[in-house]
C-alpha positions as MATLAB code, in Angstrom:
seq = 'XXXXXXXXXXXXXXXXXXXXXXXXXXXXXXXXXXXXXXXXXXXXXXXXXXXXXXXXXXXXXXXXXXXXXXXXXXXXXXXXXXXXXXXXXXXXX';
ca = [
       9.404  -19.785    4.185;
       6.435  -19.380    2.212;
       5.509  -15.753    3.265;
       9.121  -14.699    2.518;
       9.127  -14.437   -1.282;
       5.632  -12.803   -1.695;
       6.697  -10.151    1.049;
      10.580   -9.271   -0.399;
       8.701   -8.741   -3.340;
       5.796   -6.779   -1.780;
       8.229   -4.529   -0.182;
       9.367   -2.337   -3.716;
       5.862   -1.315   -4.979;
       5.106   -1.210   -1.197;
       8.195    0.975    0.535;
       7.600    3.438   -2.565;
       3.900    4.069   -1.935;
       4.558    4.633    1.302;
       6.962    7.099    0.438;
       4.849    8.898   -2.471;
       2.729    9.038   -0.125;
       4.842   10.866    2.539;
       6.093   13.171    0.161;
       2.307   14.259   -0.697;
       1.710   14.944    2.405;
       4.617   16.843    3.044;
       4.299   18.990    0.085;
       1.191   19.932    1.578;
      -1.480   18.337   -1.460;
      -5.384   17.595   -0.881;
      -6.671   14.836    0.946;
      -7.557   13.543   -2.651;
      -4.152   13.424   -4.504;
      -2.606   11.881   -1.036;
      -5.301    8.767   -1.289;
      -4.608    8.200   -4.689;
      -1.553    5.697   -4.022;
      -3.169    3.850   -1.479;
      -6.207    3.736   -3.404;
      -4.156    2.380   -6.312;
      -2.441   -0.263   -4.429;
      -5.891   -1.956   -2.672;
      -6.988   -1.746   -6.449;
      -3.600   -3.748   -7.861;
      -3.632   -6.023   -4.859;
      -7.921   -7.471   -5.634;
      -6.427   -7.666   -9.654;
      -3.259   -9.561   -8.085;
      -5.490  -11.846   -5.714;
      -8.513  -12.400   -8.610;
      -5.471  -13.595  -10.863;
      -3.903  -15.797   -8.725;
      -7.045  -17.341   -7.382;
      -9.174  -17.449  -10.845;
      -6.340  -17.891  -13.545;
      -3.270  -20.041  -11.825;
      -4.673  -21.444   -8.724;
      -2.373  -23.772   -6.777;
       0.704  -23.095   -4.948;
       1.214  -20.007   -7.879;
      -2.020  -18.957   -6.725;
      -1.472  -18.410   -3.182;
       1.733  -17.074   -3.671;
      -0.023  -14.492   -5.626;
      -2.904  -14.116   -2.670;
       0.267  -13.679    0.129;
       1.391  -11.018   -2.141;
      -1.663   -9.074   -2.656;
      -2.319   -9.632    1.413;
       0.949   -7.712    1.629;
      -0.183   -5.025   -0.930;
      -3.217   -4.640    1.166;
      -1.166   -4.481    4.361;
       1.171   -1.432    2.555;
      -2.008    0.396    1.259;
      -3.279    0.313    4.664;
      -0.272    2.585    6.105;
      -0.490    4.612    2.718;
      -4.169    5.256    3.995;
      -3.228    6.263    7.425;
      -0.162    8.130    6.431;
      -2.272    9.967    4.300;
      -5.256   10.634    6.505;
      -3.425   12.003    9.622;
      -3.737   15.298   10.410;
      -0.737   17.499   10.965;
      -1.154   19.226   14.548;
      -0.296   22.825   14.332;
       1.759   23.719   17.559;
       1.853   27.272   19.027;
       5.239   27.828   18.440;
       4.489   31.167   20.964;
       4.520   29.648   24.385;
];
């Protein structure tokens, strides 16, 4: 019951990088500009974890760790997503 919280609120910031990220790639922008929201998220999710294991510790803390281990697992997809390679089919045979 723990996990729950820290994931239904992981799943906003972490459905719409996905998406942003999606939409890059579909609009057809550079390898850069389609890392940039997964880059952004592993970046909020070390801030999120330092905070919650530095400044509030406890069971605040680790709520705060679950939710940046969710972050991470998002930004990880964002990555991928963003990293495949469209395959060109020969739309002649």
């Amino acid at each position: 019951m723990m996990f729950l919280g820290p994931l239904l609120i992981a799943l906003i910031p972490g459905i719409v990088i996905v998406l942003v990220t999606w939409w890059f790639k579909k609009k057809g922008f550079s390898m850069f500009i389609r890392l940039i929201p997964g880059i952004l998220a592993v970046i909020s999710a070390f801030v999120l974890f330092y905070i919650g294991f530095v400044n509030i510790r406890g069971f605040e803390g680790a709520a705060y760790g679950i939710l940046a281990l969710f972050l991470i697992v998002f930004s990880i997809v964002s990555l991928v997503i963003a990293r495949d390679k469209k395959t060109v089919t020969n739309q002649y045979h």
